[in-house]
N, C-alpha and C positions, 0 to 999 in steps of 0.2 A: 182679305186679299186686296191689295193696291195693284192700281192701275198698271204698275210695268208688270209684276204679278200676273196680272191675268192678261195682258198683251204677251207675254214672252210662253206663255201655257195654250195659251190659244194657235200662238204661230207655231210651238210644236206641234201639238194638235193636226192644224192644217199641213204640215212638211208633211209627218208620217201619213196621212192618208194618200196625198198627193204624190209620195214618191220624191219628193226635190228638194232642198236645199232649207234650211230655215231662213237663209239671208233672200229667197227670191220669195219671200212671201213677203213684200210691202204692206205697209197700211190700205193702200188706195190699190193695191192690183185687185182686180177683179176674177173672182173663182171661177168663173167659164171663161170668158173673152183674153183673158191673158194667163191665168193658169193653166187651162185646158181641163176643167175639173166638169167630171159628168153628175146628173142628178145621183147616182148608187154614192160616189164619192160625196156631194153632198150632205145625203143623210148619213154615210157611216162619220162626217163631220161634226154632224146633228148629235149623235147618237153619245160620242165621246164627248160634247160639249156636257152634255145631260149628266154621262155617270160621273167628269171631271169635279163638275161646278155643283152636282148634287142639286139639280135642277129639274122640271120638266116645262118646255121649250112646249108654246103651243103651235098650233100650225101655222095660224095668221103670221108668226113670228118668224117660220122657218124662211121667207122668202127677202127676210133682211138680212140673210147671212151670204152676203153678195163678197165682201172682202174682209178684211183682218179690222179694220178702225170701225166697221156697221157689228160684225160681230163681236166685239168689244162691247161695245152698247146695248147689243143685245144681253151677254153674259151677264153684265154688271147692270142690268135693268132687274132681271128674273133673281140673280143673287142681292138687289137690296129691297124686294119683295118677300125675301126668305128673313132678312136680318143679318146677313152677311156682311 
């Protein structure tokens, strides 16, 4: 999976949890301070990034899933661990 690949998978991802728009999920907004996103929303974040990307996200990791371009990084960190 290429990089728009899983940026355009991830920001669905984050709309449908969050309730809003795919186009207000920027790179650089941030999942509390400008989304309005609570930790339950986080992990259900968490949760579909995992069954998406066929992943397991460990904890030290979950707290870099702050915006769309850090959880990119994350995604594509754990999926070129896998062979992806």
């Amino acid at each position: 999976m290429d990089t728009n690949e899983v940026t355009n998978t991830l920001r669905k991802i984050i709309a449908e949890a969050a309730e809003i728009e795919p186009e207000a999920v920027t790179m650089d907004a941030h999942f509390i301070k400008e989304l309005d996103l609570d930790s339950m929303l986080l992990l259900e974040i968490a949760a579909k990034v995992e069954k998406t990307f066929k992943v397991k996200l460990e904890e030290r990791d979950l707290k870099e899933l702050t915006s769309l371009r850090q959880s990119i990084t994350v995604a594509q960190k754990y999926m070129a661990q896998r062979g992806s």
